[in-house]
C-alpha positions in Angstrom: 0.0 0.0 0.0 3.0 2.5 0.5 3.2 4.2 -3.2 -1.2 4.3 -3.1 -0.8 6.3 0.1 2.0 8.3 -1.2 0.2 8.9 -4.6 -3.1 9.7 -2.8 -2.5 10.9 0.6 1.6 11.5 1.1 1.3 15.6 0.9 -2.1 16.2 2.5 -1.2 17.3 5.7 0.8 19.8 4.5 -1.0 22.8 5.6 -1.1 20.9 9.3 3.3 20.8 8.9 3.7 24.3 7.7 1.4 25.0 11.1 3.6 23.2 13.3 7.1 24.5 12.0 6.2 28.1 12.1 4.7 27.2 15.6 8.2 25.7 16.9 10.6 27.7 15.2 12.8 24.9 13.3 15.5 25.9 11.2 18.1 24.1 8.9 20.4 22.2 11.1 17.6 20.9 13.8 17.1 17.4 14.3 13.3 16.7 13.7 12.0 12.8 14.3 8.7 12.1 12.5 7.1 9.4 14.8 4.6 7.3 11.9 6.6 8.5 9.4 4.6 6.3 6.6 6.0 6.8 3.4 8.1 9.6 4.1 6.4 13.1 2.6 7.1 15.0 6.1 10.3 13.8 5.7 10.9 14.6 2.5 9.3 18.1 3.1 12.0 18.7 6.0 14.8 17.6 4.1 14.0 20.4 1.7 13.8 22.8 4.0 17.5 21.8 5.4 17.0 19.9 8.9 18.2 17.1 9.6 15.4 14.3 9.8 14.8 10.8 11.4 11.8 8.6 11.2 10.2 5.6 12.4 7.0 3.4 11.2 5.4 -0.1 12.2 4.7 -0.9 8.3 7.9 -1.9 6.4 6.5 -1.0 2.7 6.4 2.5 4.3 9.7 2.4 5.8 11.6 1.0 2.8 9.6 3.6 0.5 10.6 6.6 3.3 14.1 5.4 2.7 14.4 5.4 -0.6 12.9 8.9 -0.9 14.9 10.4 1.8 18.1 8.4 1.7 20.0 10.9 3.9 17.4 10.1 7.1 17.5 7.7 9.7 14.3 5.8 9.1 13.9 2.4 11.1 10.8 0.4 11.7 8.8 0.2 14.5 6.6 1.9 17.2 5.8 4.9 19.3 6.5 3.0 22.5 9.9 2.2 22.0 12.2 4.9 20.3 15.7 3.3 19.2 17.4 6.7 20.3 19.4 7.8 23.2 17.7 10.9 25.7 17.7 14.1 24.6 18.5 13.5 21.0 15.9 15.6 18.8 15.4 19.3 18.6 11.9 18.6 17.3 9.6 15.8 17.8 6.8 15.7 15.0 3.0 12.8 14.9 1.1 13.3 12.8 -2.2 11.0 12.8 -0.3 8.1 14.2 0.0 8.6 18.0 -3.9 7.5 18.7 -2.8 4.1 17.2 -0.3 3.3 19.8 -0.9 0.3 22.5 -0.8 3.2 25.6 -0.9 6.9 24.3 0.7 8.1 27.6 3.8 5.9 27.5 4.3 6.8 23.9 4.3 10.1 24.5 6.6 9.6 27.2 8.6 8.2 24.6 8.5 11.1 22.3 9.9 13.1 25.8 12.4 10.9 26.6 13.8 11.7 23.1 13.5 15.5 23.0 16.1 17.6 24.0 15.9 20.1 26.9 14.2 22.8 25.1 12.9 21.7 22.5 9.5 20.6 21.5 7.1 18.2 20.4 4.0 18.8 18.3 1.2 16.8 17.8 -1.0 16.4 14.9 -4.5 14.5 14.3 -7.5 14.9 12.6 -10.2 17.5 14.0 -13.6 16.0 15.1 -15.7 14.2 12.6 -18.1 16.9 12.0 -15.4 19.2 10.5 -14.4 17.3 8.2 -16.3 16.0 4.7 -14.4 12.7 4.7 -16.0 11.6 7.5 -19.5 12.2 5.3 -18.1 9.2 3.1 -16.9 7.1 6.0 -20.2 7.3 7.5 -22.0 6.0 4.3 -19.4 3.4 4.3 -20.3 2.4 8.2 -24.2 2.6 7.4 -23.4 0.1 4.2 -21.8 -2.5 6.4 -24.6 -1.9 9.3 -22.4 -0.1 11.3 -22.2 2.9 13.8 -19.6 5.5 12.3 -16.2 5.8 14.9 -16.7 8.0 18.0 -14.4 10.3 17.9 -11.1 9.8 20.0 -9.8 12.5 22.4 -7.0 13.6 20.2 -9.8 14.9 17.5 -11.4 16.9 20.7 -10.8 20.5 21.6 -8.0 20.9 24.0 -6.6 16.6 24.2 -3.6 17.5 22.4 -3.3 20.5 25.3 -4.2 17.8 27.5 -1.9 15.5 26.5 0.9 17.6 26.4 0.4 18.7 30.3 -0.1 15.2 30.9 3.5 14.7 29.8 5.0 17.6 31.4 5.2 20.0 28.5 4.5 23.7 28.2 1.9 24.3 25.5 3.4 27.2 23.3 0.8 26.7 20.4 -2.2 25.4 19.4 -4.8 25.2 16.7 -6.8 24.3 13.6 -6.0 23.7 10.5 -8.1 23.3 7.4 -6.9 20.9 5.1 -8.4 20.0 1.5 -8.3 17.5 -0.5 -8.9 17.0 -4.0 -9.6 13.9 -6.1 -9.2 14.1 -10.3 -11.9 11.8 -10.7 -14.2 8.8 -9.6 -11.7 6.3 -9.5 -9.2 8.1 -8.0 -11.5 9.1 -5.4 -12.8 5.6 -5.1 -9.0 4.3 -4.7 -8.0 6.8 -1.9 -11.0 6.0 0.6 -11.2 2.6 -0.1 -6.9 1.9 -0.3 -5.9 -1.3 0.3 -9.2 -2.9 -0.6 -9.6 -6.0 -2.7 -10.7 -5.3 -6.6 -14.2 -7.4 -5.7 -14.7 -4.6 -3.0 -13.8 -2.1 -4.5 -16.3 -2.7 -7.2 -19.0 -3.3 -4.8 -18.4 -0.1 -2.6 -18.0 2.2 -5.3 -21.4 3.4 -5.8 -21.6 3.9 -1.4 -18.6 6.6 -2.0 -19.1 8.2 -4.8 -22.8 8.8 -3.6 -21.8 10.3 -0.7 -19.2 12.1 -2.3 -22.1 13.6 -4.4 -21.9 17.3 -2.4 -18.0 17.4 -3.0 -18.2 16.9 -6.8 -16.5 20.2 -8.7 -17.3 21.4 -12.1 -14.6 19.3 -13.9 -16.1 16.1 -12.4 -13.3 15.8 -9.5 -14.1 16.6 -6.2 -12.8 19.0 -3.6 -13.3 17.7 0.1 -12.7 20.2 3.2 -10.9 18.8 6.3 -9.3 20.3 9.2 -6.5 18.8 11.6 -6.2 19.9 15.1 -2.4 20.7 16.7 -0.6 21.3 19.5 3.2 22.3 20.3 4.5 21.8 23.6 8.5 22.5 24.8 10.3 20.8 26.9 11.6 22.6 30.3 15.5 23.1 29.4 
């Protein structure tokens, strides 16, 4: 699945990362670890922009894709709960929509401390609550086809959990906010491929009337459509 999500979804937070790293004040030469690093765009993205990245990510597809992209990072698989570098080590610490899937998001976040330098900061990224986003108009037709109740949402969507979280962890919170964040699709089956990614062809082919149905409002004038989304942040530093 790594070059589907890179095709469809690698740059689309990117509004939510130019947030962030006018919020912490990163600069060419800082160390900046992307914690669910999937197939590398952050990285990419900071590698641009001159700092000095790392990465890590559960899937290996992602990892070896992140690596190939980004050769000059430090990519390695695995989890949030177990960083494979020494205290103090990052000048930035960057998840985005991963964090929520660790086993215990307190101890990963502890992690994510552990690994900061005194001083420096972490920022966290997820998506906003369900009903500011026109996604979650599609995944809710998808829930209703398979007789489901769509996903509550999880504290990390809520106002003030990533200000709670950072507390929590014994941060100061220096920013905070909400981002809007579009996303376009060129046609039906592109749109069809992105919500429905890693999907079997027979599914695919008997979902596709669900999304593009519910995708109805979203259609644009050129027979694309142009979806509205908005991640929530927050930036805490660590007492140096």
């Amino acid at each position: 699945m790594a070059d589907g999500w890179a095709e469809l979804w690698g740059d689309f937070a990117e509004p939510a990362w130019t947030a962030v790293l006018d919020a912490s004040g990163a600069g060419p030469g800082d160390r900046v670890l992307d914690v669910g690093c999937g197939s590398g765009d952050l990285l990419a993205h900071l590698d641009r922009l001159g700092l000095t990245t790392a990465g890590i990510d559960p899937a290996p597809g992602m990892v070896a894709l992140a690596r190939e992209r980004v050769p000059g990072s430090d990519i390695q698989v695995g989890g949030a709960e177990q960083l494979p570098w020494p205290d103090s080590t990052f000048d930035l610490v960057i998840s985005v929509n991963a964090l929520q899937f660790a086993d215990d998001t307190a101890d990963a976040f502890a992690e994510l401390v552990r690994v900061t330098r005194p001083g420096g900061a972490i920022a966290i990224v997820n998506w906003a609550e369900g009903d500011r986003n026109d996604l979650d108009t599609i995944e809710a037709a998808l829930a209703e086809e398979a007789g489901e109740d769509p996903r509550p949402d999880g504290d990390l969507r809520l106002p003030g959990g990533h200000e709670h979280l950072l507390e929590e962890g014994g941060l100061d919170v220096v920013a905070s906010g909400i981002v809007e964040v579009p996303w376009h699709a060129a046609d039906d089956d592109t749109l069809v491929r992105a919500i429905l990614l890693g999907e079997d062809p027979e599914t695919l082919t008997e979902l596709a009337p669900t999304v593009i149905a519910a995708a109805e409002p979203f259609r644009t004038p050129d027979n694309g459509y142009h979806l509205v989304n908005h991640f929530r942040f927050g930036l805490g530093r660590k007492a140096g």
